[in-house]
C-alpha positions in Angstrom: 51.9 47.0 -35.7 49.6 49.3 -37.3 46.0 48.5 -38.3 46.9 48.2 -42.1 49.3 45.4 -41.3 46.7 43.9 -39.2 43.9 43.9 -42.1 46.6 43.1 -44.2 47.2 39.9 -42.5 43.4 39.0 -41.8 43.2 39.5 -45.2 45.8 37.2 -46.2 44.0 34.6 -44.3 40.4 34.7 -45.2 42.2 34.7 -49.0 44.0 31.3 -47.9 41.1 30.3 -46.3 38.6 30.9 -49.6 41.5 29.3 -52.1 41.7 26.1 -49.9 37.6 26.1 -50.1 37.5 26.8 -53.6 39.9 23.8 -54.7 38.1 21.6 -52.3 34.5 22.3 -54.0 35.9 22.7 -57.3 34.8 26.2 -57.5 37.6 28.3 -59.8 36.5 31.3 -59.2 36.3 31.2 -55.3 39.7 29.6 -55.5 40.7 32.7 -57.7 39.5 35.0 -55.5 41.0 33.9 -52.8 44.3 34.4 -54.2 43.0 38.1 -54.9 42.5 38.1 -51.6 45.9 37.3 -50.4 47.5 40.1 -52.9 45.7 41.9 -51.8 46.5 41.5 -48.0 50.2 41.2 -48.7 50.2 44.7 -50.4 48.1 46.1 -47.4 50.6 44.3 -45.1 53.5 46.4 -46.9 52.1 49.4 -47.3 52.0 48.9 -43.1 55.1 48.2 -42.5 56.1 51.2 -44.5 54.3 53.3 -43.0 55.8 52.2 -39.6 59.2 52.5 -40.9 58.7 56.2 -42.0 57.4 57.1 -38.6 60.2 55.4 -36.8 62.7 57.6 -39.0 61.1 60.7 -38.0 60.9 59.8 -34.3 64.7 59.5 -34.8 65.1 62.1 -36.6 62.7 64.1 -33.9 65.0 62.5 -31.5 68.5 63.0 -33.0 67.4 67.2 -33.4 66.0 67.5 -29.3 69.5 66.3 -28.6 71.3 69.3 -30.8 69.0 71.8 -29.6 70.0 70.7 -26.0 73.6 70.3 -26.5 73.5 74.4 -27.9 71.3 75.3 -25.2 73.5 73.8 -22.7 76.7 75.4 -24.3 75.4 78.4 -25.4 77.5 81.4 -24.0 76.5 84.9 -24.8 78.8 87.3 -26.6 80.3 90.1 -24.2 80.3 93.8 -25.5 78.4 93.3 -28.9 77.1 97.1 -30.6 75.2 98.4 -27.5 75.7 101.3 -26.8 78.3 102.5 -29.3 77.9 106.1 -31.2 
């Protein structure tokens, strides 16, 4: 959990929080706001978890091409003879 998805959700909250207020007092616009509020979180929540998605992809991708570079190191067998010397 990143700290988007984490602002994202407080954000959610204190927008639930200021709806519930706002319909209790009879307040519109506080109510309104607090729906803001909770886009707004949701969208920050998102943006989170897409961000942590993207870097779990390109630790696997980091991954998956250590592994090939190992497997050719390990198999890697010189070519005998080659051009040295020749002329």
């Amino acid at each position: 959990m990143n700290k988007d998805e984490i602002s994202g959700k407080v954000d959610q909250v204190v927008g639930k929080v200021k709806q519930g207020v706002g319909e209790a007092i009879g307040n519109q616009k506080v109510a309104n706001q607090g729906v803001i509020d909770q886009a707004k979180g949701a969208a920050k929540e998102t943006w989170g978890n897409a961000k942590d998605a993207a870097n779990q992809v390109r630790e696997s991708q980091k991954e998956t091409a250590e592994q090939k570079a190992d497997n050719v190191r390990h198999n890697y067998q010189p070519v005998s003879g080659g051009c040295q010397g020749e002329g």
